[in-house]
C-alpha positions as CSV (number, residue, x, y, z in Angstrom):
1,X,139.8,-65.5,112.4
2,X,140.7,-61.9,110.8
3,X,139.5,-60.7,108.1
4,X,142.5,-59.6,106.5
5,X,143.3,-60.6,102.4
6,X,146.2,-63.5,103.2
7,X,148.1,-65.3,99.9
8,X,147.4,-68.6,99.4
9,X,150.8,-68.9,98.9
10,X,151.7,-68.1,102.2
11,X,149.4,-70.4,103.7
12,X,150.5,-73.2,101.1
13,X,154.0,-72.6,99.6
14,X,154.1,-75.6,97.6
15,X,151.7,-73.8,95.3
16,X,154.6,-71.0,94.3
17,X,155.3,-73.8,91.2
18,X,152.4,-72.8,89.5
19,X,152.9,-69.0,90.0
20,X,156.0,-68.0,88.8
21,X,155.9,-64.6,88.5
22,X,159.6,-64.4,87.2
23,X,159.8,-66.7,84.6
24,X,161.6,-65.4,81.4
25,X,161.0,-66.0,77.9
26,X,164.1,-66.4,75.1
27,X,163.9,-65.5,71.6
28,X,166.2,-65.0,68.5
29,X,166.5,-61.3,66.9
30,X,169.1,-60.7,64.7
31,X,169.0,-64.5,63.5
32,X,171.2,-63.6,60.3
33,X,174.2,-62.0,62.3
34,X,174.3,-65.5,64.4
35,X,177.9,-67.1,63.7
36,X,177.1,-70.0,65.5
37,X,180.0,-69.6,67.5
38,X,178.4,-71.6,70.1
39,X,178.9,-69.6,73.3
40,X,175.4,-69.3,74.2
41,X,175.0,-73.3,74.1
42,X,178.0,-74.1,76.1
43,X,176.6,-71.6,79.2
44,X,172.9,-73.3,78.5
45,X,172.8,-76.0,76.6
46,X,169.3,-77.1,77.8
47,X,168.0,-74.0,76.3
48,X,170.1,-73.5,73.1
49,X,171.3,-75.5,70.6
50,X,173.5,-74.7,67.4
51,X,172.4,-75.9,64.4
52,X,173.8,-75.3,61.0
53,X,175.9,-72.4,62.1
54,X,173.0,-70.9,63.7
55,X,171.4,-71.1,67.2
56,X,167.8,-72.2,68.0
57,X,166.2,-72.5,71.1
58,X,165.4,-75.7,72.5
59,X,162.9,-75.0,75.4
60,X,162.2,-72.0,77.6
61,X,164.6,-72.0,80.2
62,X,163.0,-72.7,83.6
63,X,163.4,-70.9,86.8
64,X,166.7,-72.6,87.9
65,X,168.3,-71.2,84.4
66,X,167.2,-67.4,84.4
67,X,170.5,-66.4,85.6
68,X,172.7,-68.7,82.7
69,X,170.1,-66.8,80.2
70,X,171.0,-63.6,80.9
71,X,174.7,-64.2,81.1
72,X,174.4,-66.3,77.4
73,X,172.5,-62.9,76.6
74,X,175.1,-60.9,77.6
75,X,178.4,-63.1,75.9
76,X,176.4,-63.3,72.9
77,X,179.0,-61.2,71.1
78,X,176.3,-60.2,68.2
79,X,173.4,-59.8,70.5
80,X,171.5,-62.1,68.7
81,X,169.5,-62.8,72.0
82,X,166.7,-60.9,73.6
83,X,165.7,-62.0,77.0
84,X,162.2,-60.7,78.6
């Protein structure tokens, strides 16, 4: 058998679950410009929620909804959410 360094993920893939290396976190910044317009919840609404004319986040958004994230982020027409 070589020596060489090999991943455990390549030998078991099922593990890549429990590493995910591009998960994203969502937060609020700019909570006071928030209009509540709602935009954000209709492209995601397993992550945000509108709640007195404000958003709030529900849950981080999983690997599956990174690319709904990012587009919320970018309708959000008062950039109220930061996405890292």
């Amino acid at each position: 058998m070589s020596s060489k360094n090999v991943s455990p993920l390549f030998i078991f893939p099922e593990f890549r679950r429990f590493f995910n290396r591009s998960s994203i976190s969502v937060t609020i910044q700019n909570y006071d410009n928030c209009t509540g317009c709602g935009i954000c919840k209709d492209i995601c609404p397993t992550v945000f929620a509108v709640d007195d004319d404000k958003v709030r986040i529900l849950r981080q958004p999983t690997e599956e909804e990174r690319e709904f994230v990012r587009l919320a982020k970018t309708t959000c027409p008062y950039d109220c959410i930061v996405v890292s």
